[in-house]
C-alpha positions as CSV (number, residue, x, y, z in Angstrom):
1,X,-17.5,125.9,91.5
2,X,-16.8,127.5,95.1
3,X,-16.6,131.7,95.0
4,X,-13.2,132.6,95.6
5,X,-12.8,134.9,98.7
6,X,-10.4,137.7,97.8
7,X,-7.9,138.9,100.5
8,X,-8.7,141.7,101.9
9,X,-5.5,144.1,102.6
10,X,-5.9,147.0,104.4
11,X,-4.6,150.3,103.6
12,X,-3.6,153.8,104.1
13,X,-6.7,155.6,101.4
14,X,-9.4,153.0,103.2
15,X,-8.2,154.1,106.6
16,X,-8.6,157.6,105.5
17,X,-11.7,157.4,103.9
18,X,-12.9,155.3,106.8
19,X,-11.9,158.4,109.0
20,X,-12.9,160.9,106.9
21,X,-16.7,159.5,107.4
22,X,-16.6,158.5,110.8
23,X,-14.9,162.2,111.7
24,X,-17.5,163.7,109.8
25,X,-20.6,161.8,111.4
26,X,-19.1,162.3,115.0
27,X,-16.6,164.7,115.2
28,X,-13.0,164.8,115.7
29,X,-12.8,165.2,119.5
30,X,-15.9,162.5,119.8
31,X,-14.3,159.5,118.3
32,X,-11.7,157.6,120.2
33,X,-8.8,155.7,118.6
34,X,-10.3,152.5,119.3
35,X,-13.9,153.9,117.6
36,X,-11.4,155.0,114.7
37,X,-9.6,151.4,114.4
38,X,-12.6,149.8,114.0
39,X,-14.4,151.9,111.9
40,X,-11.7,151.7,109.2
41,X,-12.6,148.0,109.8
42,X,-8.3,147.0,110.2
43,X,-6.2,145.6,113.1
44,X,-4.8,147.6,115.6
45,X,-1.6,146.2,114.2
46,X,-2.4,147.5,110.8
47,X,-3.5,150.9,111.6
48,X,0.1,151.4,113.8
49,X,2.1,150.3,110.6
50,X,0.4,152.9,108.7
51,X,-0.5,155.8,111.1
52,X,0.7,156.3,114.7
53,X,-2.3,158.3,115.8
54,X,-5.3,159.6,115.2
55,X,-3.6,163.3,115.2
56,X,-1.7,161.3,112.3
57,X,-4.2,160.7,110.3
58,X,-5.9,164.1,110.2
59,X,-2.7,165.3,109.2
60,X,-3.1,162.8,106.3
61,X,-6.6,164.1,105.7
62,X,-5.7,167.5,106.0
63,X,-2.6,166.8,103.7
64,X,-4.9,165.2,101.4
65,X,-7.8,167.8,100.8
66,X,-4.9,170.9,100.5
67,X,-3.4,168.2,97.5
68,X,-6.7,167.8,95.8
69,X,-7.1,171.9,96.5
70,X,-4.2,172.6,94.8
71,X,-4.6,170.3,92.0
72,X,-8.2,171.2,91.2
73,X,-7.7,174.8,91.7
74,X,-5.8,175.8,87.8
75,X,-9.0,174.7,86.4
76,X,-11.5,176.2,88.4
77,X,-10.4,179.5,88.3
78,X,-9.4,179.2,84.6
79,X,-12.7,178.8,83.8
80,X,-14.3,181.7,86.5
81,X,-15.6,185.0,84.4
82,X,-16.1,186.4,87.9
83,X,-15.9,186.1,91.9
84,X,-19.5,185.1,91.8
């Protein structure tokens, strides 16, 4: 029985997290739009219909890790005895 290829679809978290590496590993003002496109591995056409520039998607990223911040943050400092 042949494997089954399963579409891939791209979307806004992969481009993100495909980013969020390739920003890391280079640096924001080191990685061209194209160099971002194909790291996230989608169409240029794909990455427009989702973000309309790489200042866009560090926004997202930026957006992103202040969400997770907040979210996380309750628990943390619940559970903190001191500053240290």
């Amino acid at each position: 029985m042949p494997a089954t290829r399963r579409a891939f679809k791209p979307s806004s978290d992969g481009i993100l997290e495909a980013a969020e590496i390739a920003f890391a590993r280079h640096g924001y003002n080191d990685i061209s739009l194209r160099q971002l496109i194909a790291a996230s591995k989608v169409s240029t056409t794909a990455f427009y219909a989702r973000f309309e520039s790489k200042e866009a998607v560090l926004a997202a990223l930026t957006a992103r890790l202040f969400r997770d911040l907040h979210a996380d943050a309750p628990g943390v400092l619940n559970q903190a005895r001191d500053l240290e």
